[in-house]
C-alpha positions in Angstrom: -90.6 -54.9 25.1 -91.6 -52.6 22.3 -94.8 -51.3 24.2 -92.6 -50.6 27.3 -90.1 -48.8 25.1 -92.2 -46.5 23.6 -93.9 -45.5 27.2 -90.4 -44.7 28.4 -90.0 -42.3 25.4 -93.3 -40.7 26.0 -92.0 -39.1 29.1 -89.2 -37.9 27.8 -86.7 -40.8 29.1 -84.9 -42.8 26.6 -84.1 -46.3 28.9 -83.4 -49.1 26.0 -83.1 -52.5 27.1 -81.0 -54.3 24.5 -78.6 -51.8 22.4 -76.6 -52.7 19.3 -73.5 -51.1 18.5 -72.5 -51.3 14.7 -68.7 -50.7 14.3 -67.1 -53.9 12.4 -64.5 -52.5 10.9 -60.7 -51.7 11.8 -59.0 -52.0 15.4 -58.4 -48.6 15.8 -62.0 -47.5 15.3 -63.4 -50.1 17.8 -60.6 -49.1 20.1 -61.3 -45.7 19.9 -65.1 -46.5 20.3 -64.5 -48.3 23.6 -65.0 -44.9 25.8 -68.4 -44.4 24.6 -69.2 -48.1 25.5 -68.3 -47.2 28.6 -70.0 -44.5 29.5 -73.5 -46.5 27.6 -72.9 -49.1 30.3 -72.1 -46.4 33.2 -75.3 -44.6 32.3 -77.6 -47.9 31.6 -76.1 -50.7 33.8 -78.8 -53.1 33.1 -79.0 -52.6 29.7 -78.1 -55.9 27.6 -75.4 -54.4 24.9 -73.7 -56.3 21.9 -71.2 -55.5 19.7 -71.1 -56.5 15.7 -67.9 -57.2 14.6 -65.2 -58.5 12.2 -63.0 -61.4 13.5 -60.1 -59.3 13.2 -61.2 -56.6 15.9 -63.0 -59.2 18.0 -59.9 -60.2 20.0 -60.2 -56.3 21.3 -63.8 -57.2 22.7 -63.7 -60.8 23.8 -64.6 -60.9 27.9 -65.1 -57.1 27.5 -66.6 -56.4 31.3 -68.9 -53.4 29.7 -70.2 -55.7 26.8 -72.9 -58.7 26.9 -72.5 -60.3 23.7 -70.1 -60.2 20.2 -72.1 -61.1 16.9 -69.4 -61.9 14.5 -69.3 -61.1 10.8 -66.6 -62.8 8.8 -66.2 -60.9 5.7 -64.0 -63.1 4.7 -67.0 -65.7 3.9 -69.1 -62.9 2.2 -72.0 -63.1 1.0 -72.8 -66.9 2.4 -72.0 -65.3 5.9 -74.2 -61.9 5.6 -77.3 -63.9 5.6 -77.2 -66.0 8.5 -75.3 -62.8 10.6 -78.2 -60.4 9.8 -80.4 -63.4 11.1 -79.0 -63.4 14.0 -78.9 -59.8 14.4 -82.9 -59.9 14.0 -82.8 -62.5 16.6 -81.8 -60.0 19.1 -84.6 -57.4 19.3 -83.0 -54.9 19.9 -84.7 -51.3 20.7 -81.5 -49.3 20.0 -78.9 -49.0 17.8 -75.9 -46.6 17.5 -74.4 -46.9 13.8 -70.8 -45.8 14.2 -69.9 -47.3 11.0 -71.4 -44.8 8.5 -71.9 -47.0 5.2 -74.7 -48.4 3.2 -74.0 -51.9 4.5 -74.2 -50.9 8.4 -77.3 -49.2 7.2 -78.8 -52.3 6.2 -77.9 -54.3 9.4 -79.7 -50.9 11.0 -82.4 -51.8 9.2 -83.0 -55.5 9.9 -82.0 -55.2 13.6 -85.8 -54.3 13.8 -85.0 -51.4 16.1 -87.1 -48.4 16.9 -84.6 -46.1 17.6 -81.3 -46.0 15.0 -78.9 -43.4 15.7 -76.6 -42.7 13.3 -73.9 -39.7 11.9 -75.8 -36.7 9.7 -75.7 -36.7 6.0 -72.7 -34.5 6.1 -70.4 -37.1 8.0 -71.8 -40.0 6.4 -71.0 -42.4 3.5 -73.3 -44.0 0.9 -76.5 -42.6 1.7 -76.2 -44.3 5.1 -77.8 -41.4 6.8 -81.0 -42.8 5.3 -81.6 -45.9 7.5 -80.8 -43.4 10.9 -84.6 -42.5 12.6 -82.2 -39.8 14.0 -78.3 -37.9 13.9 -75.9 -37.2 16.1 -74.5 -33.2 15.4 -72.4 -33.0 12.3 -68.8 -33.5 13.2 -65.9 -31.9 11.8 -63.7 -33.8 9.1 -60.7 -33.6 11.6 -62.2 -33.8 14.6 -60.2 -37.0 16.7 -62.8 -40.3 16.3 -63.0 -40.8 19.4 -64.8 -37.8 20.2 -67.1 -38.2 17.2 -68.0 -41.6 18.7 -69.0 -39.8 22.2 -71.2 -37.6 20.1 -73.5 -40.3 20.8 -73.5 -40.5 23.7 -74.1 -36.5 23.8 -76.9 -37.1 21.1 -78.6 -39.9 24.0 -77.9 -36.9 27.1 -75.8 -39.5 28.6 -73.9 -38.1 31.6 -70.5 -37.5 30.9 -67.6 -40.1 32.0 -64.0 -40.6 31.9 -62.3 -41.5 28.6 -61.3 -45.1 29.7 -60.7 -48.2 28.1 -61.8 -51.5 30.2 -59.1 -53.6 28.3 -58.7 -56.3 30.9 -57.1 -59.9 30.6 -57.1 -63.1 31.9 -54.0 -64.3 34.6 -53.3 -67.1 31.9 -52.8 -64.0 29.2 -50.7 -61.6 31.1 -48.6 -64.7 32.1 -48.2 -65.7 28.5 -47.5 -62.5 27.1 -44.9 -61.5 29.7 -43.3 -65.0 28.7 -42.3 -63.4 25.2 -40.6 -60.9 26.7 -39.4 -62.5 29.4 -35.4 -61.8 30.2 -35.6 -58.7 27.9 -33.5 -55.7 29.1 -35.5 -52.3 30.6 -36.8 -50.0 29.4 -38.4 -51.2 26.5 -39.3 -49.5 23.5 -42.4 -51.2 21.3 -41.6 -50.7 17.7 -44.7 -51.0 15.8 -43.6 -51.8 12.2 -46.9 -51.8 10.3 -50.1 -50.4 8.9 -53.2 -52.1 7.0 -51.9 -49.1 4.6 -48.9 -49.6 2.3 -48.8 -45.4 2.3 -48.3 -45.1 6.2 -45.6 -47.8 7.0 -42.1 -45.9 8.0 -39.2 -47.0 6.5 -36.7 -49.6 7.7 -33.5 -48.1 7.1 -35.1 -45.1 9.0 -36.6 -47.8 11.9 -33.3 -48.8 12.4 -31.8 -45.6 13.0 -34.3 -44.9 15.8 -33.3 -48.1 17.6 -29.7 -47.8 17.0 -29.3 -44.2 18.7 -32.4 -45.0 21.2 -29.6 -48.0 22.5 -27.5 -45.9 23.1 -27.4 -44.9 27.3 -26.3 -41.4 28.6 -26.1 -39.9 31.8 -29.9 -38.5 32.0 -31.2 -42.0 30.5 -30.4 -45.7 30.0 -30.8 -46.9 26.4 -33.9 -48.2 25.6 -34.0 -52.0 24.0 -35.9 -52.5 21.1 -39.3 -54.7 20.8 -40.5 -55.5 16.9 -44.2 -56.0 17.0 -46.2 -56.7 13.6 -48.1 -59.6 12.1 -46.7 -61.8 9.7 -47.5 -59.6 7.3 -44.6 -57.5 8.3 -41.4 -60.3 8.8 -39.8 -58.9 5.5 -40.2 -55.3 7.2 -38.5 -56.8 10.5 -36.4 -58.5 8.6 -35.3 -55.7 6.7 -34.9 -53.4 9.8 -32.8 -56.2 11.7 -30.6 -55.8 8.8 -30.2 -52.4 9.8 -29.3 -52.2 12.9 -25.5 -53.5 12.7 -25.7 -55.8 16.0 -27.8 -53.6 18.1 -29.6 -56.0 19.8 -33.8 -56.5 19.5 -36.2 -58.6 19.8 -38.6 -59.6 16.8 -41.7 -60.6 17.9 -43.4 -60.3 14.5 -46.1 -63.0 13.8 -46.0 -64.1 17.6 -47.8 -62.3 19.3 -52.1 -61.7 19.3 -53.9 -58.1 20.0 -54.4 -59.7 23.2 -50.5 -60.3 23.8 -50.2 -56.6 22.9 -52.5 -55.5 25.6 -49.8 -56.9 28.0 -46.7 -55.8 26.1 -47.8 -52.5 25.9 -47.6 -52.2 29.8 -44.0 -52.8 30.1 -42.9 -50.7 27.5 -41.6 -47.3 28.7 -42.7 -45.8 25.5 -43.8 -46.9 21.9 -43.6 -45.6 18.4 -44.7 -46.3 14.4 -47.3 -45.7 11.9 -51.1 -44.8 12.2 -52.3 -48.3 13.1 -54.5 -51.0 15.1 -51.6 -51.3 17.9 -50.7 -47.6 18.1 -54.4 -47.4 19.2 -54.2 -50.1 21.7 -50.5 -48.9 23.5 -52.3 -45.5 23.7 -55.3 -47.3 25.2 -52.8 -49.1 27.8 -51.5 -45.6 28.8 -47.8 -46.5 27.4 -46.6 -42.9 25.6 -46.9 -43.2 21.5 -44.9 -41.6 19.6 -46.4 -41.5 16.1 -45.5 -40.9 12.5 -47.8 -39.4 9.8 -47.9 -39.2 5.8 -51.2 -40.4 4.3 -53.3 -39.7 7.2 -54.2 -36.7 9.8 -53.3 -37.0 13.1 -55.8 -34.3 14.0 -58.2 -36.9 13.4 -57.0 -40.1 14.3 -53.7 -39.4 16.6 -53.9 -41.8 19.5 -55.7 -40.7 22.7 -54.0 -38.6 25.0 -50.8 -38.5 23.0 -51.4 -35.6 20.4 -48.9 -34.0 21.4 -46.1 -36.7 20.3 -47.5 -37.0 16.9 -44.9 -35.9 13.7 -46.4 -35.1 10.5 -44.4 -34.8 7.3 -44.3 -31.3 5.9 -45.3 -31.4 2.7 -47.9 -30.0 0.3 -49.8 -33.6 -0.4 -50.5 -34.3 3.2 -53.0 -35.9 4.3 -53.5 -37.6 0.6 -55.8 -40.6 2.7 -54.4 -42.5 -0.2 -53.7 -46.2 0.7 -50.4 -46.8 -1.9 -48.1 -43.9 -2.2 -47.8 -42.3 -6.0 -44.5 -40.5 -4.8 -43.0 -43.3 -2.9 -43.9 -42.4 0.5 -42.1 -39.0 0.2 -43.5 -37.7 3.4 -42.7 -40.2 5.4 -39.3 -39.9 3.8 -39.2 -36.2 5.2 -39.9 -37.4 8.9 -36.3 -37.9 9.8 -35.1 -40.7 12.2 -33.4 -37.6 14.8 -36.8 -36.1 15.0 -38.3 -39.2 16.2 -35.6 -39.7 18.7 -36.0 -36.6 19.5 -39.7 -37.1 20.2 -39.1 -39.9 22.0 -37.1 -38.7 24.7 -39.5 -35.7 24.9 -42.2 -38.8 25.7 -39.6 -40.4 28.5 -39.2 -36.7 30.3 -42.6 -35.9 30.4 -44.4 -39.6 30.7 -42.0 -41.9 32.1 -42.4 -41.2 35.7 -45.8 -42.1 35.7 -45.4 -45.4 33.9 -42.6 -46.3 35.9 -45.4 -46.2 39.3 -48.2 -47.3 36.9 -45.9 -50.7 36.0 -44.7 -50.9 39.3 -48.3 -51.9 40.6 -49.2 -54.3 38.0 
């Protein structure tokens, strides 16, 4: 395989047969990485491709049409469970692989993958001399360039033809019939509140949460009101909890801690419109096509607001932002300055201007 992968490079024709992609980290970055999986698997249909990840951003992958196999790291287990995954990494002989995680430790699964070709991000854009284990670069990005069009750098960097920015995020019958079961009987439209972040520093505030949904209820002659879905992980009950207590008997529903990302994929398509913090989940309801509407302290959204939603993102003014800092010094003053009527506000701008579509896009599901 090695031989017959160096002949194809001799005549100028770069044709791998099994490709690694190295992005194990969050479920935003994978999600946003998913375009540039396609278009590897548009340009190089017989190519065998995996995908090493962290258990947490598997559930994205699992039965991905476009990918062959998921090598699991659990971090969690570290360092009994770096061993035997950089075994089985080995295992794979690959020729290729794209390293869209930029730090030392991706560098090192580079490394033992055994491959001939590592493509990585330049020394610029890179973290812990990871540039070091790349045998070549993609062109040095700008800091606030979106992610998802530094990950199709790669692609550019391999002269793959270009290709739609699409997701593939399919599901089983069985999962779209369970998911729908959570929200089965729930009023129209909905609006999917996404209550939290894996940063302290980004999450919005409940009192503030509460406002939204309470004036979003509210129906008027252009709109109905729009009924409120909490989605989070366990991890944020006290935050629905919190908001709940809010909301002086508007009604909602609080899914928090019962739904999987793979529940979410569902959800997301029967929401009229979403909203909350740079997240996972703001990633995936973008990825489903439902309008975001997202809120920004600690982070940029010129580099990580959700795909094909720019325009709906609200940034805090204020001198500190983007910090990138994950607790807050200043008690989350700029989200403080995002006020609930300018998220309203935003989301009815989303309704005018993206509703029709998802009403016909729903209506065929």
């Amino acid at each position: 395989m090695a031989c017959g992968y160096t002949l194809l490079m001799i005549v100028g024709k770069l044709t791998p047969r099994r490709i690694l992609i190295l992005l194990t980290g969050s479920i935003g970055d994978v999600i946003r990485a998913l375009p540039l999986l396609g278009r590897i698997r548009r340009a190089w249909p017989d190519a065998y491709i995996a995908w090493a990840v962290e258990p947490k951003s598997a559930p994205v992958l699992r039965g991905h049409r476009w990918l062959d196999k998921l090598i699991i790291y659990d971090r969690t287990r570290a360092p009994w469970a770096f061993i035997p995954f950089l075994m089985a990494i080995r295992s794979e002989r690959f020729d290729l692989v794209l390293d869209l995680q930029r730090h030392l430790k991706s560098g090192i699964i580079s490394i033992v993958a055994g491959a001939s070709e590592r493509l990585g991000f330049a020394e610029a854009n890179s973290k812990e001399f990871n540039y070091l284990f790349a045998t070549r670069h993609i062109a040095i990005q700008p800091t606030l360039r979106l992610k998802l069009l530094q990950y199709q750098a790669f692609g550019d960097a391999l002269d793959l033809p270009a290709a739609p920015v699409e997701f593939g995020l399919e599901l089983q019958p069985s999962e779209y019939e369970h998911a729908r079961k959570l929200i089965a009987g729930v009023p129209r439209p909905i609006v999917g509140i996404i209550l939290g972040s894996s940063w302290p520093s980004r999450i919005y505030f409940p009192e503030s949460i509460a406002a939204v949904i309470r004036e979003l209820a509210i129906p008027s002659d252009r709109r109905p009101g729009l009924f409120a879905v909490l989605l989070g992980s366990h991890d944020e009950a006290p935050l629905a909890a919190a908001v709940i207590k809010h909301l002086d008997q508007v009604p909602a529903l609080d899914l928090t801690g019962r739904t999987s990302l793979r529940d979410l994929i569902a959800i997301f398509q029967e929401c009229a419109v979403a909203f909350g913090p740079d997240s996972g989940p703001m990633h995936l309801a973008a990825a489903m096509g439902c309008p975001v509407v997202s809120v920004w302290g600690a982070t940029a959204p010129e580099r990580s607001a959700p795909w094909g939603f720019a325009e709906l993102a609200i940034k805090a003014e204020i001198p500190c932002h983007p910090c990138y800092l994950r607790t807050c010094p200043i008690e989350r003053e700029c989200m403080r300055r995002i006020t609930p009527e300018a998220v309203v506000a935003m989301v009815r701008r989303a309704l005018d201007t993206h509703a029709q579509g998802r009403v016909s896009e729903i209506a065929s599901i």
